[in-house]
C-alpha positions in Angstrom: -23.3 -21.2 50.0 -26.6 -23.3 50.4 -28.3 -23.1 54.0 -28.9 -26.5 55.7 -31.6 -27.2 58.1 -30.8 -29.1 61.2 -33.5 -30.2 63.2 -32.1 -31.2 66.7 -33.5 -31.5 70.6 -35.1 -27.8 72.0 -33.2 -26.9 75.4 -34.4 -24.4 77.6 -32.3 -21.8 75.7 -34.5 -22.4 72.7 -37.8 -21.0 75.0 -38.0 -17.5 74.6 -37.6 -17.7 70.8 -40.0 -21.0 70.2 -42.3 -19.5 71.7 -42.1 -15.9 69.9 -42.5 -18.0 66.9 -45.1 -19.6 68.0 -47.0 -15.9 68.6 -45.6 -14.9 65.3 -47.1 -18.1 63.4 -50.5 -18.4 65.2 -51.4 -14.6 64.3 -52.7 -15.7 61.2 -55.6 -18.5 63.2 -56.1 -15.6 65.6 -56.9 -13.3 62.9 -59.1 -16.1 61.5 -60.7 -16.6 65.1 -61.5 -12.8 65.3 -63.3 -13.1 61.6 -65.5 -16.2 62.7 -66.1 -15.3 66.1 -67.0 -11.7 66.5 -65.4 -9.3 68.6 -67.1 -9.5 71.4 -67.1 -13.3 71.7 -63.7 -13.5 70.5 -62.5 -10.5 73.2 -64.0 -13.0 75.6 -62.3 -15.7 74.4 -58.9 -14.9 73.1 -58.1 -12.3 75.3 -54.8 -13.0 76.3 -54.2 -15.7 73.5 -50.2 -14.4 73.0 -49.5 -15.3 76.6 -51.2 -18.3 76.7 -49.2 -19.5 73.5 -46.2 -18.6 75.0 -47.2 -20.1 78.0 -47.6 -23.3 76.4 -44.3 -23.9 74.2 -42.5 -22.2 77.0 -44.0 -24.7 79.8 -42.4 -28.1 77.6 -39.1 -26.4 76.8 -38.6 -25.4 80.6 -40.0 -28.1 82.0 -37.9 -31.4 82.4 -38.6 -34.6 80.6 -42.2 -35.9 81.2 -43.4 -37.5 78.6 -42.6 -34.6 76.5 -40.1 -33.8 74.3 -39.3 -30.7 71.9 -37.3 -30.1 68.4 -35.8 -26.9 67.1 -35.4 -26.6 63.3 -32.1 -24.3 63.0 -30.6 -23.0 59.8 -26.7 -21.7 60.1 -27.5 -20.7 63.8 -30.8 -19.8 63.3 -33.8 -20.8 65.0 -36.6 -21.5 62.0 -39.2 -23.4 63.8 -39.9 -25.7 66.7 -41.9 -28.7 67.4 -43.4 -30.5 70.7 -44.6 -33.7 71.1 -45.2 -36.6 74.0 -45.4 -40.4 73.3 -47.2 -42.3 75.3 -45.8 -45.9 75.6 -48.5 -47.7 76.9 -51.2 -46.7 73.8 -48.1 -46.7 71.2 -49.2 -43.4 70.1 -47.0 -40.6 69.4 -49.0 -36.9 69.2 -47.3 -33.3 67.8 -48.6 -30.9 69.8 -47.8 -26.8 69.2 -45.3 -26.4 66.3 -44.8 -23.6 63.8 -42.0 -22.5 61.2 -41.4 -18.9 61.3 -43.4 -16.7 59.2 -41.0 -15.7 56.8 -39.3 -18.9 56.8 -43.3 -20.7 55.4 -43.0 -22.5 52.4 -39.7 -23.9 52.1 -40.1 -27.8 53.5 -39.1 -27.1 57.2 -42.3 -27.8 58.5 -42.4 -31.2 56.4 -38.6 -31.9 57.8 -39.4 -31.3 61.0 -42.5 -34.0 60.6 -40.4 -36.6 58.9 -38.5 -36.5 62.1 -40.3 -36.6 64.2 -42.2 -39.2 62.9 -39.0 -41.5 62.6 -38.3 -40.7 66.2 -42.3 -41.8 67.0 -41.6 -45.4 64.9 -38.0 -45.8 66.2 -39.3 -45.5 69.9 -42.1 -48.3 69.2 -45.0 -45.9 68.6 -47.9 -47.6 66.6 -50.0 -44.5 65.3 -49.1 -41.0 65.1 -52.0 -37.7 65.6 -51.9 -34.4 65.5 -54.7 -31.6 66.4 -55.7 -28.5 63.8 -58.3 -26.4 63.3 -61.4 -26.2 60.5 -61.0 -22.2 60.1 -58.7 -20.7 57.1 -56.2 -19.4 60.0 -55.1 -23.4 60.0 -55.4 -24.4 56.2 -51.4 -24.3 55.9 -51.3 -26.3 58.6 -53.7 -28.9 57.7 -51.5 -29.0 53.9 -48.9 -29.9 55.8 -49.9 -32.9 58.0 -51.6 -34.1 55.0 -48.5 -33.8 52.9 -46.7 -35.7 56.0 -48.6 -38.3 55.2 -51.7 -37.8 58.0 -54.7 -39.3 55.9 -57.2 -40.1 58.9 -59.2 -37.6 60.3 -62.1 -36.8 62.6 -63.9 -34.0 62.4 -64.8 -31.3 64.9 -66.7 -28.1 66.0 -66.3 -25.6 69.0 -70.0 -23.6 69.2 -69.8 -20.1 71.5 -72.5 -17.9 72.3 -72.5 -14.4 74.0 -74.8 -15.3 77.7 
């Protein structure tokens, strides 16, 4: 029996486990952060970094509709991955905001299925231009694969600086 994806609207029951995977799939930039930064800077810094993630995902899929909307990619009753996202009707710009495919799940297109519809979504609903936000570290290299292999070919580059005080 062959597993199919289905990528449909998050609800508020999706939450807790979005945003677990979220934790789960972001340990990898963290590490990466720890690496570049130091550990005092990044103790500083990304102290409390797992509730803050959660924090975020959990805010959109518990919130009610604001601009905002959320995606869960499921496969036979499980949840694989999640996406956010807002449009903003007045610019015609569509942005993905926090999404992640479960660890174990990397590798295997759901990322890429989740983009492709999103994007359709984005074009069906009038948006002109599509953006999404990564990082430069090594933590976000599968992620910046990805939105390239979307089809994300525009980018500006960017640099956070630190320093202990």
């Amino acid at each position: 029996m062959s597993v199919k994806l289905l990528i449909r609207p998050g609800t508020a029951a999706d939450a807790a486990e979005a945003s677990e995977i979220a934790v789960r799939a972001w340990q990898r930039v963290y590490d990466s952060y720890a690496i570049e930064m130091g550990e005092y800077i990044y103790g500083v810094v990304c102290k409390d970094w797992q509730e803050d993630k959660r924090g975020q995902v959990l805010r959109v899929f518990l919130s009610p509709y604001n601009g905002e909307g959320k995606l869960i990619a499921e496969e036979d009753g499980v949840i694989v991955g999640f996406l956010t996202y807002a449009t903003d009707h007045d610019k015609k710009i569509g942005t993905i905001y926090n999404n992640a495919v479960e660890p174990s799940c990397s590798g295997r297109g759901i990322g890429t299925r989740m983009y492709e519809h999103v994007l359709a979504m984005f074009k069906d609903a009038g948006m002109l231009v599509a953006n999404v936000g990564t990082g430069l570290d090594e933590g976000h290299a599968p992620a910046r694969r990805a939105y390239e292999k979307a089809g994300f070919n525009v980018s500006l580059k960017s640099v956070a600086y630190y320093m202990t005080l």
